[in-house]
C-alpha positions, 0 to 999 in steps of 0.5 A: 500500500503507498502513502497517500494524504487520504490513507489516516496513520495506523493508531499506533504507528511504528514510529522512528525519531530521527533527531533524539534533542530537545524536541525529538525525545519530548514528542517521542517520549509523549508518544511512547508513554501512551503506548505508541512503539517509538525507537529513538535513532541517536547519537550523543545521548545514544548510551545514555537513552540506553541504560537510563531512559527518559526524564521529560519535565514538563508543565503538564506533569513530569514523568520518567521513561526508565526503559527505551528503544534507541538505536544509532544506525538507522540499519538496525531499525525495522521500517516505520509507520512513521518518522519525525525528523527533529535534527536540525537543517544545517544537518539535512544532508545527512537524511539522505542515508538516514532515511532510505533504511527506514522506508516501507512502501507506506511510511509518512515522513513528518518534519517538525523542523524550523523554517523553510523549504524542509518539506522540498527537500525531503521530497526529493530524497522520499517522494512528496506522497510521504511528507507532513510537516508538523510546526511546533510552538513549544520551549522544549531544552535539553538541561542535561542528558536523556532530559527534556524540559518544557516551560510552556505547554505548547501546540503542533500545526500540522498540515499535509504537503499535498492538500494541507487539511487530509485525513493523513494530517489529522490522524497524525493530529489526534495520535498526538492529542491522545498523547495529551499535547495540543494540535491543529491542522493546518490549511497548508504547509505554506499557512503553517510556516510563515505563521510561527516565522512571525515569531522565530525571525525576530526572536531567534534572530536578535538574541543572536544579532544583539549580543546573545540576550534571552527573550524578556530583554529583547522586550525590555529594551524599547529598540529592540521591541520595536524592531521585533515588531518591525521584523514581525510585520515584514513577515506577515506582509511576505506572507500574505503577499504569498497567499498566506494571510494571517489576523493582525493581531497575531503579532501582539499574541506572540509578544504577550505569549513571549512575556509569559515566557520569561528570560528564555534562550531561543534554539538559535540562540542556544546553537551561537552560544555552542558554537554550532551551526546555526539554522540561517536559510531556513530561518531567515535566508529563505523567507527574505528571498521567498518574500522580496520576490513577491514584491515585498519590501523588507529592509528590517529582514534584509539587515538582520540576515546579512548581520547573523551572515558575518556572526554564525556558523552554517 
């Protein structure tokens, strides 16, 4: 049976997380929890996913998995239901040979990714009748191994590259609702993207261009909030100018949801501080050369992605 948007996931898919950071291991560990068969691919926390398991802490209550399935080649996992691809995009190329030995005639690809632009590639490398993207607004941090720690609840949009709203997309909507997280689904791809790039164009961007500071003092300092709603409202003119309209008062819930937040270190920023290649294409690259070719102006944008051009590794 091949894939197909109109074919629902099974209710407990065999499930492979690819990418076992903050995010993957959260979301798996959610999943395996409600009985789902979820097999972590690994690589720095390999050993330690072995012999100790899985501490997520997290708002809605903290729980430990003592015991999980995580393997370091994807050779020695059978083929999934379904795969969340969790690594990072500066890490894309490497799913050229993690994802083929994975693949059965019917498995769905889900990226939870940042940015833009992940759905297309991993088209190329598995056939675009398997991809769903999942966009994830959540704080997810990964304090030590084999933890996960979630300030702030969070939501999934999913949405299914051919046709957005599918029978696919929501049965992968209500696997995870069952798991207790909360989810939408999405009109399409394109909607559910530049939706949350409101929120990571300014925040990821200017911790990093302003030094390396948290959330709360990007707020605090009136420069910088205002050139996050600038930021902000050069994305949301992108992306209604490519057909993706959003309510206006959107900004103003991201900087309310923002302040609920606290003093918190964005991913990109995490990554700058590592010295680790940061996301910048998919973040930034891609929506200033998406949104100026479709006659937007976006000066702030334009500042910013040449600024984090001289300062990050990619």
């Amino acid at each position: 049976m091949q894939p197909s948007p109109q074919i629902p996931l099974p209710d407990l898919p065999r499930t492979v997380i690819v990418g076992s950071g903050a995010l993957g291991t959260y979301y798996g560990a959610k999943l395996a929890r409600i009985g789902v068969p979820v097999t972590f691919l690994a690589r720095r926390d390999l050993v330690h996913l072995q012999t100790h398991g899985l501490q997520i802490r997290c708002t809605e209550g903290d729980f430990d998995l003592p015991k999980v399935s995580a393997c370091g080649r994807p050779e020695e996992i059978s083929p999934a239901d379904l795969i969340l691809v969790a690594i990072k995009t500066t890490a894309n190329s490497s799913l050229k040979q993690l994802l083929p030995p994975l693949l059965s005639p019917h498995t769905t690809v889900c990226t939870l990714q940042n940015g833009l632009r992940n759905e297309e590639f991993l088209s190329s490398v598995v056939g675009p009748e398997r991809i769903l993207c999942g966009v994830c607004h959540v704080c997810v941090s990964r304090p030590s191994p084999g933890v996960a720690l979630n300030m702030s609840g969070g939501n999934i949009r999913f949405a299914d590259l051919s046709g957005g709203d599918t029978p696919r997309a929501r049965s992968i909507a209500k696997l995870f609702e069952n798991a207790g997280l909360r989810c939408s689904v999405a009109s399409s791809v394109g909607s559910a993207r530049w939706y949350k790039l409101v929120w990571n164009v300014p925040f990821n961007g200017l911790a990093i261009a302003a030094g390396g500071i948290d959330t709360a003092q990007i707020l605090s300092d009136p420069k910088l909030h205002a050139e996050a709603h600038a930021l902000m409202q050069e994305v949301m003119n992108a992306s209604a100018a490519l057909g993706f309209s959003q309510s206006p008062d959107h900004p103003e819930k991201e900087i309310l949801r923002t302040q609920k937040m606290g003093k918190y270190q964005p991913s990109s920023l995490l990554d700058y501080l590592a010295e680790k290649p940061v996301e910048l294409e998919s973040i930034w690259g891609e929506p200033l050369r998406q949104g100026t070719a479709a006659g937007v102006s976006m000066p702030h944008l334009k500042d910013l992605y040449e600024k984090l051009k001289q300062m990050v590794k990619v």
